[in-house]
C-alpha positions as CSV (number, residue, x, y, z in Angstrom):
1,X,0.0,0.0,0.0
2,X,2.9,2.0,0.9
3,X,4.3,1.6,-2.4
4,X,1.2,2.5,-4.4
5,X,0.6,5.5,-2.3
6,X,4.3,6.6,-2.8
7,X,3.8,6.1,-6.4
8,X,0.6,7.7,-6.8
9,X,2.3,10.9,-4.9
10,X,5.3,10.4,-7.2
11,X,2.7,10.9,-10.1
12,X,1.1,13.7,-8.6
13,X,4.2,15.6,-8.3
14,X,5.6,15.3,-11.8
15,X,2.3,15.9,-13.5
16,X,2.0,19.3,-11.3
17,X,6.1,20.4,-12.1
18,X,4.6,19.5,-16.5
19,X,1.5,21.4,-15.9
20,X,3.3,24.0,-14.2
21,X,6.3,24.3,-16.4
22,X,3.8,24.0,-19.4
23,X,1.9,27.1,-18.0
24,X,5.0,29.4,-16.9
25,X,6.2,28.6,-20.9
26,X,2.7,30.0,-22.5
27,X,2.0,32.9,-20.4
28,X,5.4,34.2,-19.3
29,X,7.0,33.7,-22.9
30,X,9.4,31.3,-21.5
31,X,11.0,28.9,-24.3
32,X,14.1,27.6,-25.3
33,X,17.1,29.1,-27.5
34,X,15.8,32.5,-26.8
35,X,18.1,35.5,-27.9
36,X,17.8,38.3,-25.2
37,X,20.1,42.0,-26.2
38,X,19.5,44.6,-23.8
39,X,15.3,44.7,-23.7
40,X,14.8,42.6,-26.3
41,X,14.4,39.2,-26.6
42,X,14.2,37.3,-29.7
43,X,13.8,33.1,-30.7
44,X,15.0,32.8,-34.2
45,X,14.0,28.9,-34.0
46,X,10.4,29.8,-34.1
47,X,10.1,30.1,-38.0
48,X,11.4,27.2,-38.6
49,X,11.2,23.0,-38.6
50,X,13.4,23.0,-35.3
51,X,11.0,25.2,-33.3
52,X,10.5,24.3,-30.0
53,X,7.2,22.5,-28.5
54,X,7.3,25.2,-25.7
55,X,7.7,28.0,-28.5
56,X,4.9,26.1,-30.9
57,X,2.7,26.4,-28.3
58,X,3.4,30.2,-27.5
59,X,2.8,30.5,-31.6
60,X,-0.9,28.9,-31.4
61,X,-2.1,30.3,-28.6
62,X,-0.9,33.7,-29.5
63,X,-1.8,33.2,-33.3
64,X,1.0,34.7,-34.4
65,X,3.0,34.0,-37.6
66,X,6.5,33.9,-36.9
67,X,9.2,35.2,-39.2
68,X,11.1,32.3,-40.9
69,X,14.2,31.6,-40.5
70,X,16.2,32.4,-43.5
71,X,13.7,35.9,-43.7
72,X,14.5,37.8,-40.4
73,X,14.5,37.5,-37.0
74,X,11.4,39.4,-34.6
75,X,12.7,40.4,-31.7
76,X,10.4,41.2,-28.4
77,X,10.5,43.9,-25.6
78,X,7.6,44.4,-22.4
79,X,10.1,46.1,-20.4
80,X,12.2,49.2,-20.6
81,X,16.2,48.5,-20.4
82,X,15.6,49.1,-16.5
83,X,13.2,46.3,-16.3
84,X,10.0,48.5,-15.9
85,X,6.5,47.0,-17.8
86,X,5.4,49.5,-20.0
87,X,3.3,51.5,-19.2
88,X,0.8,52.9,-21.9
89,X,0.2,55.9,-19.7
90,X,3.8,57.2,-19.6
91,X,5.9,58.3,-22.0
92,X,9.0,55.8,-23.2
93,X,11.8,57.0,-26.3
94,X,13.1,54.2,-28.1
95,X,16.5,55.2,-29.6
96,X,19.9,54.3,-30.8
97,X,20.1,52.1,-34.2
98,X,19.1,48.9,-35.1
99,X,21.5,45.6,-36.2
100,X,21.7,45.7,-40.4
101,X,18.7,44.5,-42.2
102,X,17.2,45.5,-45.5
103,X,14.0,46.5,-43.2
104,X,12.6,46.5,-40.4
105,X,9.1,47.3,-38.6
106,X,8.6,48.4,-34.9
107,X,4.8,47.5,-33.7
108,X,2.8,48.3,-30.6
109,X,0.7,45.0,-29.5
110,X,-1.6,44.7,-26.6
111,X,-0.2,41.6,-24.2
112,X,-3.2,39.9,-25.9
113,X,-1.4,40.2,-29.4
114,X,-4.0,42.6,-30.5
115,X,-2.7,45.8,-32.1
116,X,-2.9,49.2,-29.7
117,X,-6.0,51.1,-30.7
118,X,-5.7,54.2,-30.5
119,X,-6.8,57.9,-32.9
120,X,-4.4,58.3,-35.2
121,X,-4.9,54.7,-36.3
122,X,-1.0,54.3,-36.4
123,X,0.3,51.1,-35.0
124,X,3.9,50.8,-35.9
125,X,6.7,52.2,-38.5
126,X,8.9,50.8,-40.8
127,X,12.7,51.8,-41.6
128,X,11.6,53.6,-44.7
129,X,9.4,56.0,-42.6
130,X,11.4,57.2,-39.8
131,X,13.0,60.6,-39.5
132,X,16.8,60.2,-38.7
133,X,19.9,62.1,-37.8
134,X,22.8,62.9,-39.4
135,X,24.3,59.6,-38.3
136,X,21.4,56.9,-39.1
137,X,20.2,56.7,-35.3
138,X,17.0,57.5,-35.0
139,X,14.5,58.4,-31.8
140,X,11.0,57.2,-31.7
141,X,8.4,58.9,-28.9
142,X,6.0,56.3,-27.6
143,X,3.1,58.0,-25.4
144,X,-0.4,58.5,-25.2
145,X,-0.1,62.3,-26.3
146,X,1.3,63.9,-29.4
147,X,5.2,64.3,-29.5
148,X,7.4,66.0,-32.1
149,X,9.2,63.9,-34.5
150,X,8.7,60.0,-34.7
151,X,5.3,59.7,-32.2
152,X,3.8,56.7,-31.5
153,X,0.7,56.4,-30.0
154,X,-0.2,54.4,-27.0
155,X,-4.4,55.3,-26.9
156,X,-3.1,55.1,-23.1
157,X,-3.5,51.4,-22.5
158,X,-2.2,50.2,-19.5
159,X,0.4,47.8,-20.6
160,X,1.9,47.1,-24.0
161,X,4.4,45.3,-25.6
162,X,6.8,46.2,-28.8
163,X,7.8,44.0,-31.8
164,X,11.2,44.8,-33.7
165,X,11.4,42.8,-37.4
166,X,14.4,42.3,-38.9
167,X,13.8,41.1,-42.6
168,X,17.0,39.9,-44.4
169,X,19.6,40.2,-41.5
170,X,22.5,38.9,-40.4
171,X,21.3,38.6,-36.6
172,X,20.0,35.2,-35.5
173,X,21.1,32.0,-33.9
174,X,24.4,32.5,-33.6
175,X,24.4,36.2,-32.2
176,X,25.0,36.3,-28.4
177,X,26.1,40.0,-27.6
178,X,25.0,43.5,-28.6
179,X,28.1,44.6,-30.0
180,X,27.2,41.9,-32.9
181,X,24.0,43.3,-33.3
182,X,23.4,47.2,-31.6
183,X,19.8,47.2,-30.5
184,X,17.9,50.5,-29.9
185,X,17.7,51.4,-25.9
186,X,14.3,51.4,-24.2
187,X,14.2,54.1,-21.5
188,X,10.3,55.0,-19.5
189,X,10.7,58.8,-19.0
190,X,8.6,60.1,-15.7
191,X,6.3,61.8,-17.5
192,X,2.7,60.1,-17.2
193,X,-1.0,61.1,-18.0
């Protein structure tokens, strides 16, 4: 009886650290063969054959369509290089320059994958439509009033999260330190509505 018992509890415990493991994978976006530079945080296996089941699972439930492999690399940020959630309230400036790629887009996406809603109808930019400096850096505004320059708007939500794609890059698998790829700094400002 003993032994059944000490089984049975054996079972019990193994199922709950799956189930649990399972869970933290799908709702905290933890997989395997992740990329992290600075804020961002990037798994260049999801668009292809070797993905991960953790990471396929992520992909359904989100519905998302990752960027294949040999296309790009999307790289992810909820938090500002300090570790602070976004806040849609506040005001954050993206800035700095991004690793080579023939182009890119930068999105705002509820935590539920939904794009942010908000007046202007804008969503996101692309590399073609920023205004830069001299020097190819460029400094994108994201807040729930109008800035000057590149604005984004939040609509004011409470928490959002920012998608970086990289189409036709070098930056992948292989790339383990910022210096290999320079990704643009994430800093939350104090200013809030």
């Amino acid at each position: 009886m003993r032994l059944l018992i000490g089984a049975l509890l054996s079972l019990v415990v193994a199922a709950a650290i799956g189930l649990g493991s399972t869970w933290l994978a799908l709702t905290r976006g933890v997989a395997f063969g992740g990329v992290t530079l600075g804020a961002w945080t990037a798994y260049p296996r999801a668009g292809s054959a070797e993905i991960d089941p953790y990471a396929r699972a992520s992909v359904s439930r989100g519905g998302l369509l990752p960027v294949g492999l040999g296309d790009g690399v999307a790289f992810i940020a909820e938090k500002d290089d300090k570790g602070r959630p976004f806040d849609g309230r506040c005001e954050v400036r993206l800035s700095g320059v991004t690793p080579q790629a023939r182009f890119f887009t930068l999105t705002l996406y509820r935590p539920d994958g939904a794009l942010v809603a908000n007046s202007l109808g804008r969503s996101g930019f692309t590399s073609q439509e920023l205004v830069r400096r001299s020097d190819g850096s460029f400094e994108i505004v994201i807040a729930p009033r109008a800035r000057p320059g590149n604005w984004l708007p939040t609509g004011g939500v409470e928490r959002y999260l920012l998608v970086l794609r990289l189409y036709d890059t070098p930056v992948g698998i292989a790339t383990r330190a910022e210096r290999e790829a320079p990704m643009p700094s994430i800093v939350a400002t104090e200013a809030c509505s």
